[in-house]
C-alpha positions in Angstrom: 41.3 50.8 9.9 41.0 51.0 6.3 44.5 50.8 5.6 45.1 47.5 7.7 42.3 45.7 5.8 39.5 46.3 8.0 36.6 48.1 6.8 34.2 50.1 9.4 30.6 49.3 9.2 27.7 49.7 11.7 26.4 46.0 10.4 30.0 44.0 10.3 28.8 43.9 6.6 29.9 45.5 3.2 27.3 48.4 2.9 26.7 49.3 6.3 27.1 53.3 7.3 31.0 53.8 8.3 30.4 56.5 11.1 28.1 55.8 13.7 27.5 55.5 18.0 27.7 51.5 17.9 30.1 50.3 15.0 32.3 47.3 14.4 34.0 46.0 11.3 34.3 43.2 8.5 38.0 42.3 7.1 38.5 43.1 3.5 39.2 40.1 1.3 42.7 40.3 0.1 43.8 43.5 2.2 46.6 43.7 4.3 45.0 41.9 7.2 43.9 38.9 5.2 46.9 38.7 3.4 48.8 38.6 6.9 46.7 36.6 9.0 46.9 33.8 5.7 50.3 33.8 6.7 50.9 33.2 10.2 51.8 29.7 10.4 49.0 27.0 12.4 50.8 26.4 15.2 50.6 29.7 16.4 46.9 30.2 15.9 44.7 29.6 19.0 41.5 27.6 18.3 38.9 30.0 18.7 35.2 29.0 18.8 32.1 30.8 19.5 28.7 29.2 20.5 26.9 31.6 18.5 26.2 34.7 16.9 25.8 38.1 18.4 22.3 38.2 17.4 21.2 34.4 19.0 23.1 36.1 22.5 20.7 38.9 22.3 17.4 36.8 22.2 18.4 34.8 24.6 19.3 37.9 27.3 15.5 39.1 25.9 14.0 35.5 26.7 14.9 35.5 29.9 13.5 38.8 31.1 9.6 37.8 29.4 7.0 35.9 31.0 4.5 33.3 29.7 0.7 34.2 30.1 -2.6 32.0 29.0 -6.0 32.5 29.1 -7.6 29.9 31.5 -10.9 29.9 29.1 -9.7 30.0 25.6 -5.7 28.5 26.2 -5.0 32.1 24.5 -1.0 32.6 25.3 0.9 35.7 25.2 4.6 37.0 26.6 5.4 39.8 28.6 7.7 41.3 31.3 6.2 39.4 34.8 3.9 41.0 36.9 1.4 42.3 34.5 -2.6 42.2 34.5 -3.9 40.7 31.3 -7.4 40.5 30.1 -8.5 38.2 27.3 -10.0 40.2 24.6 -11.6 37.0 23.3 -13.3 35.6 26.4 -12.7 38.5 28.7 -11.0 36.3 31.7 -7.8 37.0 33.0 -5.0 35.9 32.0 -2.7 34.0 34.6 0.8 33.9 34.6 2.8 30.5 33.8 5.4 28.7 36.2 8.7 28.8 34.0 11.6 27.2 34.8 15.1 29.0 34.7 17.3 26.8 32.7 19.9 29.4 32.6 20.4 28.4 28.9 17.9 31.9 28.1 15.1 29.3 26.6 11.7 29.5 27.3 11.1 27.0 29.4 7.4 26.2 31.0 
């Protein structure tokens, strides 16, 4: 990879470990990638977009498996996987859980 401009890196940044179970890669400026890809003329390059980073993805896959939870008493609010028994440490009620609606987007909702 190295000699086609693109360095190994378990981050996608300069630094990261170069060996490792879940790796990807950064380009390296002025390499033989860069230096290639600056050529290709426009008209052949599609117009790629992204709505995001890897990272925003991963919360929102998280958000959507977690539950809202508040103390009837206090208003206390916690998060957790649905289903679960929560006491209030404060005011010792239970907790109940909170009607959230699915958006589909991965938000919060509620």
């Amino acid at each position: 990879m190295v000699d086609v401009g693109l360095h190994p890196s378990h981050t996608g940044q300069p630094g990261g470990n170069v060996v490792g179970q879940n790796m990807t890669h950064f380009i390296i400026d002025d390499g033989p990638f860069d230096r290639a890809f600056k050529k290709m003329p426009e008209d052949i390059l599609l117009p790629w977009t992204s709505s995001g980073s890897l990272e925003e993805a991963k919360k929102k896959r998280v958000a959507k498996r977690k539950t809202a939870y508040s103390c009837g008493s206090c208003g206390a609010r916690v998060w957790g996987k649905a289903g679960l028994v929560i006491v209030c440490g404060t005011c010792e009620q239970p907790f109940e859980q909170e009607a959230v609606e699915d958006d589909g987007e991965g938000g919060e909702g509620a």
